[in-house]
N, C-alpha and C positions, 0 to 999 in steps of 0.2 A: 504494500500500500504506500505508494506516494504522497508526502503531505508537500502541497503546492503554494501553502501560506499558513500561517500559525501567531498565534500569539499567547502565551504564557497568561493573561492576566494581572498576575504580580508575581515580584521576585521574591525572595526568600529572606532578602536583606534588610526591611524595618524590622524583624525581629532582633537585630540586633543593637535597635534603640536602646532596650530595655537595659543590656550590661552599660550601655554607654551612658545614661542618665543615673543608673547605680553607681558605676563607677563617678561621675562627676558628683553628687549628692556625699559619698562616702571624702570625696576631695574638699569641698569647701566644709563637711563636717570633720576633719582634720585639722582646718585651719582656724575653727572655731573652738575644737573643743576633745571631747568625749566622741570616740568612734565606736558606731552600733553596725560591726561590719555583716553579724547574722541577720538583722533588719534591713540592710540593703543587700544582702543574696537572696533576701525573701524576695523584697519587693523587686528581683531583677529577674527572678526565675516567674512572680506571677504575671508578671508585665510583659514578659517573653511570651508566656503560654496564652495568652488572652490575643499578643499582636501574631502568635501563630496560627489561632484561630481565624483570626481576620484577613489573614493572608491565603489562607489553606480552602476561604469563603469566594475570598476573588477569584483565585485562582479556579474554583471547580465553577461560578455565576458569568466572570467575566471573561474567559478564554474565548478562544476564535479560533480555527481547524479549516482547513479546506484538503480534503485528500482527493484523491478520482472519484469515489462513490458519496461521498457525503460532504456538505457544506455545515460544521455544529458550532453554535455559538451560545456560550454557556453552556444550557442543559438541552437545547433541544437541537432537535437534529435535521436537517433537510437533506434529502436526496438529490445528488446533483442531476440525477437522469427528469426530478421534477423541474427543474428551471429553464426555462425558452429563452432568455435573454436579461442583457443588464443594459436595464435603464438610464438613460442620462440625467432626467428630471424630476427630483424628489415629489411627490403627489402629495396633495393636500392630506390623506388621511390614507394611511395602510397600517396592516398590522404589522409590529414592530417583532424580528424572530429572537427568543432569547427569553421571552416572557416579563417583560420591563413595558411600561406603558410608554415609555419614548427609548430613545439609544441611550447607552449610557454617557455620562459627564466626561468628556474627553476621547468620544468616537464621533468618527462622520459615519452619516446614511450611506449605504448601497444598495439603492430602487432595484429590486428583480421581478422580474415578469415570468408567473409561472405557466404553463403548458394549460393550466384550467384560465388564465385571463387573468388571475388576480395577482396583484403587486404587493409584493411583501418589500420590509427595507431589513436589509442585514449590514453590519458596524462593525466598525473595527477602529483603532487607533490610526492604523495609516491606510485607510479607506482607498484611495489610488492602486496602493500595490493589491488588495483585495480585491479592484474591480479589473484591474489589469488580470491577476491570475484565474479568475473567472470566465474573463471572455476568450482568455486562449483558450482556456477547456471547452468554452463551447465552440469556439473556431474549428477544435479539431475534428 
């Protein structure tokens, strides 16, 4: 299976705010005073697992996939043998694929027109190379 465009979501790397705000918290309490360094590996281990969660949430709501057989963005899944064409002009009202009542905050639209008439919009961050890898697939 070929993947022809991808996007991860999110990276793995705010989870490690957490030691870095422990560790600076344990820094200026050093220069103040009394150091509670089991109080900041707590609070760097819970603040880890909380932005793990949140990361591990993007990552499975926010991702974008294009292989030969399927276009998936986030949780749902489109068949690419379902799509006739990518549209150039965003339409006043379509269902948005992903399950979000609009794209998310820092994607553009990609108008597609399915084989039944209906135009769906599918998103990604870098929208262009998503609608470019798209139309080659149906080119071919």
């Amino acid at each position: 299976m070929t993947v022809r465009y991808a996007e991860p979501g999110s990276s793995f790397w705010p989870v490690l705010w957490a030691p870095g705000f422990a560790l600076l918290g344990l820094g200026v309490e050093a220069l103040t005073g009394t150091v509670h360094v089991l109080g900041w590996a707590l609070a760097a281990v819970l603040l880890a697992g909380v932005w793990a969660l949140w990361v591990a949430a993007r990552r499975r709501l926010r991702s974008v996939s294009l292989t030969d057989e399927v276009l998936r963005l986030g949780e749902e899944e489109l068949p690419v043998a379902d799509i006739a064409a990518v549209e150039e002009d965003e339409p006043e009202a379509a269902k948005v694929l992903g399950g979000g009542w609009g794209t998310p905050k820092g994607t553009g639209a990609v108008p597609l027109r399915l084989h039944d008439g209906k135009i769906v919009l599918a998103w990604a961050r870098r929208p262009d190379e998503l609608r470019a890898a798209l139309q080659a697939m149906l080119a071919a």
